[in-house]
Each structure stands twice: as C-alpha cells, then as structure tokens.
PDB file of the backbone (N, CA, C, O) and the ligand in Angstrom, with CONECT records:
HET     ZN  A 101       1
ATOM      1  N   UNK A   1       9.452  12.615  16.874  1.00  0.00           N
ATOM      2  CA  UNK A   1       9.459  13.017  15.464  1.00  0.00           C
ATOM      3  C   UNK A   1       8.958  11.875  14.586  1.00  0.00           C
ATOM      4  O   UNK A   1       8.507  12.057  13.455  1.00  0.00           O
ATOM      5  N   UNK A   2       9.061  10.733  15.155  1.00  0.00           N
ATOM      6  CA  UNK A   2       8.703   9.365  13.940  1.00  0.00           C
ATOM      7  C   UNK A   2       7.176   9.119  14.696  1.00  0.00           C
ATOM      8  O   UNK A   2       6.448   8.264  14.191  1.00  0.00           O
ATOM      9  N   UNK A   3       6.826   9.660  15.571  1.00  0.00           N
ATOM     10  CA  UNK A   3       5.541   9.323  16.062  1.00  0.00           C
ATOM     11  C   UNK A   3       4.976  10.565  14.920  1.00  0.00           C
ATOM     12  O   UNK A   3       3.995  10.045  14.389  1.00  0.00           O
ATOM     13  N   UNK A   4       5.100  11.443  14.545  1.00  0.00           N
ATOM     14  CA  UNK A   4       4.516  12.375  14.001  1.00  0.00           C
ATOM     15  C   UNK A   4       4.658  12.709  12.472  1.00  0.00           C
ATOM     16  O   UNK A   4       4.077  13.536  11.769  1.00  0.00           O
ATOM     17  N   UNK A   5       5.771  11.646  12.163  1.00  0.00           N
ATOM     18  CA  UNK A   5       5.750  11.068  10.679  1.00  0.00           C
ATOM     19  C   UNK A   5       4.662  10.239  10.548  1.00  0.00           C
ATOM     20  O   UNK A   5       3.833  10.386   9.650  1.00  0.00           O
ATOM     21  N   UNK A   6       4.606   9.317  11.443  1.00  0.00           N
ATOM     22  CA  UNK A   6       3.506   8.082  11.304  1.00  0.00           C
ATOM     23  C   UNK A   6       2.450   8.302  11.332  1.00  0.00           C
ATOM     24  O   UNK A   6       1.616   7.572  10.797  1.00  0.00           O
ATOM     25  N   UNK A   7       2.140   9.479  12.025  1.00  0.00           N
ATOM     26  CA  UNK A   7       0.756  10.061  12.010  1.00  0.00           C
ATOM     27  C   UNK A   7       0.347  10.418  10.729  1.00  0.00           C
ATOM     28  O   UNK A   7      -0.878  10.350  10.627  1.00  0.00           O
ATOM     29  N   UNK A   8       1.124  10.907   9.332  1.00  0.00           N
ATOM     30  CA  UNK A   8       0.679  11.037   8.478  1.00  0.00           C
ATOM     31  C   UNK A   8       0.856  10.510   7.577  1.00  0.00           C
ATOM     32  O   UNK A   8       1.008  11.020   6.467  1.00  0.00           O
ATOM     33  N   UNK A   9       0.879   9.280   7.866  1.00  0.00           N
ATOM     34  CA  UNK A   9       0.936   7.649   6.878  1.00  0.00           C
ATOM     35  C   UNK A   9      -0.447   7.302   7.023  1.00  0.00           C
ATOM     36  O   UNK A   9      -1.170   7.768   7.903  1.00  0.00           O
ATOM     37  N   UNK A  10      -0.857   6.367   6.030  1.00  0.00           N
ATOM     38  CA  UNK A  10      -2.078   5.562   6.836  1.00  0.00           C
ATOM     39  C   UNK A  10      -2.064   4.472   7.885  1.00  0.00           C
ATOM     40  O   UNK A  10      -1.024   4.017   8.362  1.00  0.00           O
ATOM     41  N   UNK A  11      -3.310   4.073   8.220  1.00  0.00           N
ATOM     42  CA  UNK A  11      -2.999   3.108   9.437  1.00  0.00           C
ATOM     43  C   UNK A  11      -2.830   1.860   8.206  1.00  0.00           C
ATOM     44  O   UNK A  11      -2.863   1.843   6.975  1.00  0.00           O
ATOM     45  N   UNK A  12      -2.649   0.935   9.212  1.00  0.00           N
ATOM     46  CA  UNK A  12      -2.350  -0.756   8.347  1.00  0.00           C
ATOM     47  C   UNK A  12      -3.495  -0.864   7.757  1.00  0.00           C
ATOM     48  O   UNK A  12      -3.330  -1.170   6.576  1.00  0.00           O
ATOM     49  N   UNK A  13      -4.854  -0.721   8.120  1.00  0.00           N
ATOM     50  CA  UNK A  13      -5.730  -1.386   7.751  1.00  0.00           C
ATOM     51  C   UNK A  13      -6.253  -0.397   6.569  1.00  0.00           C
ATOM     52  O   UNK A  13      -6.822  -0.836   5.569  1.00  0.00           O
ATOM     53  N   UNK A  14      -6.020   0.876   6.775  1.00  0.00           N
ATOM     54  CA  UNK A  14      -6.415   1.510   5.097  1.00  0.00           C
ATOM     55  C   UNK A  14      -5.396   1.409   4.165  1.00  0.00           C
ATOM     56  O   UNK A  14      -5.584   1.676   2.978  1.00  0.00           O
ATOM     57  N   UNK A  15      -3.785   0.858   4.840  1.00  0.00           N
ATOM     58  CA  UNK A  15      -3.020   0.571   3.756  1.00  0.00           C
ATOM     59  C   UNK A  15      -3.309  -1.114   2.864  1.00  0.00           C
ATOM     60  O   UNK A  15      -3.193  -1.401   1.672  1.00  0.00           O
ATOM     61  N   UNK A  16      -3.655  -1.830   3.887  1.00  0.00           N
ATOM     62  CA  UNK A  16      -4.071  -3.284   3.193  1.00  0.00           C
ATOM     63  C   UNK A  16      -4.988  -3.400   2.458  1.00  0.00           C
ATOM     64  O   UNK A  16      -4.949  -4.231   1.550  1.00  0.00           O
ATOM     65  N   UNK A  17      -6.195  -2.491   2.686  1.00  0.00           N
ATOM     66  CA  UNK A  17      -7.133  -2.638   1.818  1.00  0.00           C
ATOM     67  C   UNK A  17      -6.892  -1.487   0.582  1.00  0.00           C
ATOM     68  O   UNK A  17      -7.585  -1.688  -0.415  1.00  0.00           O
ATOM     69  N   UNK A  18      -6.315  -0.732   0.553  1.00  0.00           N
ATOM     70  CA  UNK A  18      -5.522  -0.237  -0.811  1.00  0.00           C
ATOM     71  C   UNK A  18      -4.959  -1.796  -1.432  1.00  0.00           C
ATOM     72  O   UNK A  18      -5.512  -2.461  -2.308  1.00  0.00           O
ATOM     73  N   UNK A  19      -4.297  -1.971  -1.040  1.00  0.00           N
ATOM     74  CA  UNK A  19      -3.221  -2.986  -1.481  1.00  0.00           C
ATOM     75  C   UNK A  19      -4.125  -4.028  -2.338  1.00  0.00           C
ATOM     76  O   UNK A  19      -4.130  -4.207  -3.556  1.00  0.00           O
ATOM     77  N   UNK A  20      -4.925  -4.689  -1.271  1.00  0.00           N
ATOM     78  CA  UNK A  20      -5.530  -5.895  -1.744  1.00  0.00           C
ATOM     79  C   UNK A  20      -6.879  -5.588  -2.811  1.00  0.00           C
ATOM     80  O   UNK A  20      -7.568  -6.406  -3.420  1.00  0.00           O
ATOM     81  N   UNK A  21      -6.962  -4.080  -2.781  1.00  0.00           N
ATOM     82  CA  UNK A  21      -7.959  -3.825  -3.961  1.00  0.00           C
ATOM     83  C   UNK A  21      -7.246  -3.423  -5.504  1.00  0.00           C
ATOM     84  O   UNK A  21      -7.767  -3.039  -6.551  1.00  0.00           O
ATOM     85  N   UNK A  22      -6.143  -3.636  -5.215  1.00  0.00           N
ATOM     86  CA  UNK A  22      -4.850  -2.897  -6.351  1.00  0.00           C
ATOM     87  C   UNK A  22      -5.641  -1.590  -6.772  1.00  0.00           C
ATOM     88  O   UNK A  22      -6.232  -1.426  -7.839  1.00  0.00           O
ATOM     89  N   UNK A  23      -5.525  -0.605  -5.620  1.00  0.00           N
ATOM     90  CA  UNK A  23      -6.405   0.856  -5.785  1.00  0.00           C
ATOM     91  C   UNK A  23      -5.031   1.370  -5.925  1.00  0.00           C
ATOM     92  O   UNK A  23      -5.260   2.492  -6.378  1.00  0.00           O
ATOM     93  N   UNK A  24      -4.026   1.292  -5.849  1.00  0.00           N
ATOM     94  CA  UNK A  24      -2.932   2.191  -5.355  1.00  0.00           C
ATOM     95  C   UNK A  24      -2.923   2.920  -6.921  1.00  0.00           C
ATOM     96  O   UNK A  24      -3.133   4.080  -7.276  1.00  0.00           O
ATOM     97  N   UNK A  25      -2.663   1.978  -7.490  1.00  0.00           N
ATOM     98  CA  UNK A  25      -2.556   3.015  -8.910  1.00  0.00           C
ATOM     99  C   UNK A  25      -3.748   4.070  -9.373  1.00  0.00           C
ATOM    100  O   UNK A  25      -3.753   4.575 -10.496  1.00  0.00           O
ATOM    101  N   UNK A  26      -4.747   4.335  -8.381  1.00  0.00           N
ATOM    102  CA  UNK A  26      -5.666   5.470  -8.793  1.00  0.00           C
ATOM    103  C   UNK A  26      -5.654   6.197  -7.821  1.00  0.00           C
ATOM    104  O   UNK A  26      -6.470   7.115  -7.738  1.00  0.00           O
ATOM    105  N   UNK A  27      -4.973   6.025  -7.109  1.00  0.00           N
ATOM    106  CA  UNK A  27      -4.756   7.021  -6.038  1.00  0.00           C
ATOM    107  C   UNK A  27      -3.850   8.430  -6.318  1.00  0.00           C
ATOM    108  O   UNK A  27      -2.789   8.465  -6.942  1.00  0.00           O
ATOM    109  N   UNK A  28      -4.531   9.557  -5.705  1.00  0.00           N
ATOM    110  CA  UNK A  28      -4.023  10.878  -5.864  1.00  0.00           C
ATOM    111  C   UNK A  28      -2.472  10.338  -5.656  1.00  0.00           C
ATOM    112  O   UNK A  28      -2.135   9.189  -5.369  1.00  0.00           O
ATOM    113  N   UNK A  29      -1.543  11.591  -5.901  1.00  0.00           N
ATOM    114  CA  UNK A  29      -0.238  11.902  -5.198  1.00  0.00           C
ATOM    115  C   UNK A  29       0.248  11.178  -3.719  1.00  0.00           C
ATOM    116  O   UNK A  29       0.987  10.265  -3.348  1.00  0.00           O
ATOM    117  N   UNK A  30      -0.736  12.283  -3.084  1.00  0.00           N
ATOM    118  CA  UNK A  30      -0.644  12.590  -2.289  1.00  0.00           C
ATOM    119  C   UNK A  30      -1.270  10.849  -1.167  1.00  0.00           C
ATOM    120  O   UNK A  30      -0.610  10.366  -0.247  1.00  0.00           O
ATOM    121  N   UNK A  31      -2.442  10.387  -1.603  1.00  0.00           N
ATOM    122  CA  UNK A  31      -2.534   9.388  -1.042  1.00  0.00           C
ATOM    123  C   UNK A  31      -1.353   8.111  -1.406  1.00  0.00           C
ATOM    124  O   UNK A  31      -0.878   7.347  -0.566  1.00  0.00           O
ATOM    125  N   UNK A  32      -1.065   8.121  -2.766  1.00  0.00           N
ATOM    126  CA  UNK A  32      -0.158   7.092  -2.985  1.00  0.00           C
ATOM    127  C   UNK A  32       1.353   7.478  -2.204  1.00  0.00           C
ATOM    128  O   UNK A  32       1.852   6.481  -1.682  1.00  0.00           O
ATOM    129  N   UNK A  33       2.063   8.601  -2.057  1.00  0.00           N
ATOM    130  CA  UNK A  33       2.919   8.994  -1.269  1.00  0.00           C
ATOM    131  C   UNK A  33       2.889   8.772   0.926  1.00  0.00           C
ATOM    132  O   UNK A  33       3.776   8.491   1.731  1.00  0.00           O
ATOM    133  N   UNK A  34       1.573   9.051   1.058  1.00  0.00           N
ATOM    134  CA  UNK A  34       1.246   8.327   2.169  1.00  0.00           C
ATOM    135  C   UNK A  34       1.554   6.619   2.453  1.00  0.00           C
ATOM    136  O   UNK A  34       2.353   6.098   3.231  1.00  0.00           O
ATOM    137  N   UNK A  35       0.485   5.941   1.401  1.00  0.00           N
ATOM    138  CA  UNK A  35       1.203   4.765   1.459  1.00  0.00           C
ATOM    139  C   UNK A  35       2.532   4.005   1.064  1.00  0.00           C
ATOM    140  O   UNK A  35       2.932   3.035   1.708  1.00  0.00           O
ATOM    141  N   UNK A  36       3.247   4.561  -0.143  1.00  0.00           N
ATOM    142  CA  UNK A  36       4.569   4.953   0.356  1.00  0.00           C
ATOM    143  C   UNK A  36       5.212   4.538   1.588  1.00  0.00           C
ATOM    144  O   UNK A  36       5.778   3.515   1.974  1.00  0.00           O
ATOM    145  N   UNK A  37       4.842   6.054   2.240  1.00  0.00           N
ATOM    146  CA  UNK A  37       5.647   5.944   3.811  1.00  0.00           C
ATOM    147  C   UNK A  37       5.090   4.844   4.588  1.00  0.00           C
ATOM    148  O   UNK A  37       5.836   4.296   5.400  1.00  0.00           O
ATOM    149  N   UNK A  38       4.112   4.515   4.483  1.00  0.00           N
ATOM    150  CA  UNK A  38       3.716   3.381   5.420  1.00  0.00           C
ATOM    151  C   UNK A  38       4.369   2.255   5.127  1.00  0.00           C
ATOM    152  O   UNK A  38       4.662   1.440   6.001  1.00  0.00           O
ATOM    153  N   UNK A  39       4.595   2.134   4.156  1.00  0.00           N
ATOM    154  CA  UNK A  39       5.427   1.049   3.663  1.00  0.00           C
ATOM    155  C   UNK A  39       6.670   0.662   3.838  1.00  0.00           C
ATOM    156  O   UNK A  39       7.080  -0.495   3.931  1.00  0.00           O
ATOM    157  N   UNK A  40       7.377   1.832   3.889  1.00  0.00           N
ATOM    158  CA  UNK A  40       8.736   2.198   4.225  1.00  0.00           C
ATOM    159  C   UNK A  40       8.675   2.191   5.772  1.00  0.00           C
ATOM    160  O   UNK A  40       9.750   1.999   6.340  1.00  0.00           O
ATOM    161  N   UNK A  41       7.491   2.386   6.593  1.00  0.00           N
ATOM    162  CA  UNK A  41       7.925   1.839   8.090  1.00  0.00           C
ATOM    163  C   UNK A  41       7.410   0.914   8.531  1.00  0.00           C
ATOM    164  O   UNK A  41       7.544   0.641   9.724  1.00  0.00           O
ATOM    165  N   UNK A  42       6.720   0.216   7.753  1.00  0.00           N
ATOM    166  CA  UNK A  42       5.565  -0.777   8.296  1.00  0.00           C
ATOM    167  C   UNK A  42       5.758  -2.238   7.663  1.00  0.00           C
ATOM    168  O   UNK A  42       5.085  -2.505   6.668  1.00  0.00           O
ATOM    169  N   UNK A  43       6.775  -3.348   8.263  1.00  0.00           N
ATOM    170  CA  UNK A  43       7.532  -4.228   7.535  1.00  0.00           C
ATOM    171  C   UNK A  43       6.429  -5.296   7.437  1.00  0.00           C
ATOM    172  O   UNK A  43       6.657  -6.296   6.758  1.00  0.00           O
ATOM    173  N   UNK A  44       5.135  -5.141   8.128  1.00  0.00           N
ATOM    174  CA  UNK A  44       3.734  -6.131   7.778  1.00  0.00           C
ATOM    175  C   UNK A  44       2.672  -5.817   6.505  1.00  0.00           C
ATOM    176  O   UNK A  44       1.945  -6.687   6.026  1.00  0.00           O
ATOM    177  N   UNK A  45       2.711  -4.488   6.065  1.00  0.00           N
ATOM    178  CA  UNK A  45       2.359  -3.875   5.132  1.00  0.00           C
ATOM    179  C   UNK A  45       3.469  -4.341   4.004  1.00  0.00           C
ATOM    180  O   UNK A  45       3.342  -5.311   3.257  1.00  0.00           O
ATOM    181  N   UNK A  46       4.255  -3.702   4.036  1.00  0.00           N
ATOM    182  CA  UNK A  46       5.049  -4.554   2.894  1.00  0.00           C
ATOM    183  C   UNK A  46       5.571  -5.384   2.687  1.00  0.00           C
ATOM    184  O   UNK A  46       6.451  -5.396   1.826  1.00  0.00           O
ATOM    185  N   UNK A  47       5.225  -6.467   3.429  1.00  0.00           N
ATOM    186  CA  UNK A  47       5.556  -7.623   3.135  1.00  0.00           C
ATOM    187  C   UNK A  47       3.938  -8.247   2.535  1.00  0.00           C
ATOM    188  O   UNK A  47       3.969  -9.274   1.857  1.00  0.00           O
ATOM    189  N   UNK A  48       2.998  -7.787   2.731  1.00  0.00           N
ATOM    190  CA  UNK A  48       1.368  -8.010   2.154  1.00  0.00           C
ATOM    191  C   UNK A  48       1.688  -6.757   0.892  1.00  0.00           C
ATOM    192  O   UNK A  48       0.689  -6.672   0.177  1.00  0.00           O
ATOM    193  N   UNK A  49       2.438  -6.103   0.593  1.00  0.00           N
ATOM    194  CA  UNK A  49       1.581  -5.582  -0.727  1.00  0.00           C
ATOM    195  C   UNK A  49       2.864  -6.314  -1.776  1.00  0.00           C
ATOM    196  O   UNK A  49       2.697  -6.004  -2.956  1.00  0.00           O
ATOM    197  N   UNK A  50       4.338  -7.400  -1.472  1.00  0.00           N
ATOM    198  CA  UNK A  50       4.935  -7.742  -1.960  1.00  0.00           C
ATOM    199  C   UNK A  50       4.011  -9.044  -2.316  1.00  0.00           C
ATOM    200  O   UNK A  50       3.979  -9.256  -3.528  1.00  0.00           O
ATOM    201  N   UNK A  51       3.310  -9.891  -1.585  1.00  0.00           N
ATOM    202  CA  UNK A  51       2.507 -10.786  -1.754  1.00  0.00           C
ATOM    203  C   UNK A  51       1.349 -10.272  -2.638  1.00  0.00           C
ATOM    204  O   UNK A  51       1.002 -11.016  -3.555  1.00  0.00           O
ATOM    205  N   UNK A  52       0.757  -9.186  -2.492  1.00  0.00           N
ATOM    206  CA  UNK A  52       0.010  -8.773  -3.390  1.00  0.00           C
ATOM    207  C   UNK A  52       0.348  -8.565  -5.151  1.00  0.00           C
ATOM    208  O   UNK A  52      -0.370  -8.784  -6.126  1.00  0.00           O
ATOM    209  N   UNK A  53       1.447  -8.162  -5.064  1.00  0.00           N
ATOM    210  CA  UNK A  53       1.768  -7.912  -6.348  1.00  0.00           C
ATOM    211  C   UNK A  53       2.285  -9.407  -7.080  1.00  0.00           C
ATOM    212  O   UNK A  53       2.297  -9.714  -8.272  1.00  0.00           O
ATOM    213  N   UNK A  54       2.516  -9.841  -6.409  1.00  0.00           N
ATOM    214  CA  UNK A  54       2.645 -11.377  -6.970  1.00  0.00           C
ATOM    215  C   UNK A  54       1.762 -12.004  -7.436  1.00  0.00           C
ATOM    216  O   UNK A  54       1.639 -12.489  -8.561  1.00  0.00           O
ATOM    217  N   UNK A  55       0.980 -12.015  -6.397  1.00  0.00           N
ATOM    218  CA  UNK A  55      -0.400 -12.621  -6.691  1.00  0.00           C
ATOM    219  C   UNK A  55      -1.127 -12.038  -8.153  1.00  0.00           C
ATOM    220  O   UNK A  55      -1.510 -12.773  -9.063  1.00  0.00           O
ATOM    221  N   UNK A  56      -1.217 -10.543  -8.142  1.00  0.00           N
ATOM    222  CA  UNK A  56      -1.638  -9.896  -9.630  1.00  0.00           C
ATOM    223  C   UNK A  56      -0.450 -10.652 -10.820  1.00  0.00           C
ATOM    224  O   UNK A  56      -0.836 -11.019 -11.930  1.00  0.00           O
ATOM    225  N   UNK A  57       0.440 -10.740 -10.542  1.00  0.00           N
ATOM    226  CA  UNK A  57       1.523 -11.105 -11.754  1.00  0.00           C
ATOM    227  C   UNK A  57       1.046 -12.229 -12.029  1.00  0.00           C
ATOM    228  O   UNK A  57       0.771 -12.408 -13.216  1.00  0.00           O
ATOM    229  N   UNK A  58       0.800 -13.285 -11.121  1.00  0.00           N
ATOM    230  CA  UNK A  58       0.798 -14.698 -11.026  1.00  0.00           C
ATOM    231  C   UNK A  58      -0.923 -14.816 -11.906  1.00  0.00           C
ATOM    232  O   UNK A  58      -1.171 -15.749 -12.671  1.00  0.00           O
ATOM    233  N   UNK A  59      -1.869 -13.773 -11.617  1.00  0.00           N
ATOM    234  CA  UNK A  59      -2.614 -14.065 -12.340  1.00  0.00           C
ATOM    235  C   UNK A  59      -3.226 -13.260 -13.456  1.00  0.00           C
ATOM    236  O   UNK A  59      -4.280 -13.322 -14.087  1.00  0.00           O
ATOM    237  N   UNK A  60      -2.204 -12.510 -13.459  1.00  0.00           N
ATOM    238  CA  UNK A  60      -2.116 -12.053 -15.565  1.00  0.00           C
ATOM    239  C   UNK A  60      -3.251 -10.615 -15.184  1.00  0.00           C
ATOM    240  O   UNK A  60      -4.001 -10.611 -14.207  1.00  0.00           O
ATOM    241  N   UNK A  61      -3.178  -9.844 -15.870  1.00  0.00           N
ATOM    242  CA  UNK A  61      -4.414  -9.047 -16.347  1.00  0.00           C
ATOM    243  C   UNK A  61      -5.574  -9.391 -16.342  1.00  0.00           C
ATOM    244  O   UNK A  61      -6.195  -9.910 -17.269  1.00  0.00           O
ATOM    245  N   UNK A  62      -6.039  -9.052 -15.017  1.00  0.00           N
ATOM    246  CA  UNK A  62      -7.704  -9.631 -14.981  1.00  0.00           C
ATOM    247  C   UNK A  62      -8.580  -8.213 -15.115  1.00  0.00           C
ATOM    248  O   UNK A  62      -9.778  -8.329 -15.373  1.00  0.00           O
ATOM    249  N   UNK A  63      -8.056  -6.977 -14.960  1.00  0.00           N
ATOM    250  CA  UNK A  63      -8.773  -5.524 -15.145  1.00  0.00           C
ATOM    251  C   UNK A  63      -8.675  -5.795 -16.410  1.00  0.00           C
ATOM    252  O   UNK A  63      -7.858  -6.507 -16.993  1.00  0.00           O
ATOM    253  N   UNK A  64      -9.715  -5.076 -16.880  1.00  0.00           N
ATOM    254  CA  UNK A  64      -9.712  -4.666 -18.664  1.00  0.00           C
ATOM    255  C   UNK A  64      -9.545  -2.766 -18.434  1.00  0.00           C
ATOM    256  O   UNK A  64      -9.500  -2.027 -19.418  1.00  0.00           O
TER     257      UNK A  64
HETATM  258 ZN    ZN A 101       1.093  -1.298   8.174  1.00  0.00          ZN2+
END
C-alpha cells in the first residue's frame, strides 16, 4: 500500500528541482499536493526544500 502511495508522489529528482527553482508556488493543486507527499515520506527531500527555503529568506526577494 505505501509502495503505491509512492508511486503517486514525485520521484526525488522532480521534487528537488521544483524546490530549487522555488516553482512550488505555481504549481497546480494537484502537483503541489504530490510534492507534499513526497515530502512527508522522503526525509532527503525535506530536508533540501528546508535548506531551500532558507536560503530564499536569507536572500530577501529576488523575484519581482
Ligand atoms: Zn525525495
């Protein structure tokens, strides 16, 4: 059953590069709810999008 949850998460590597492009906030529902769950099982993913969001804080509003 968690093999078939995971199946409809993304893999690590389309969740990191969400992350490290700070795309998450234009992402549908449905994709941002995916990564979500990946997050919630994937303790290398979120521990890179906790570093990520730091990193954006740490350097202020650079999107206009
Ligand atoms: Zn992952």
């Amino acid at each position: 059953m968690l093999k078939r949850l995971l199946g409809h998460t993304l893999m690590c590597r389309e969740a990191s590069r969400l992350l490290s492009r700070g795309e998450d906030a234009q992402l549908s529902w449905l994709q941002r709810w995916r990564l979500r769950a990946h997050l919630r099982v994937c303790a290398m993913c979120a521990r890179f999008e906790t570093q990520m969001r730091f990193l954006r804080t740490a350097m202020g509003r650079y999107r206009t």
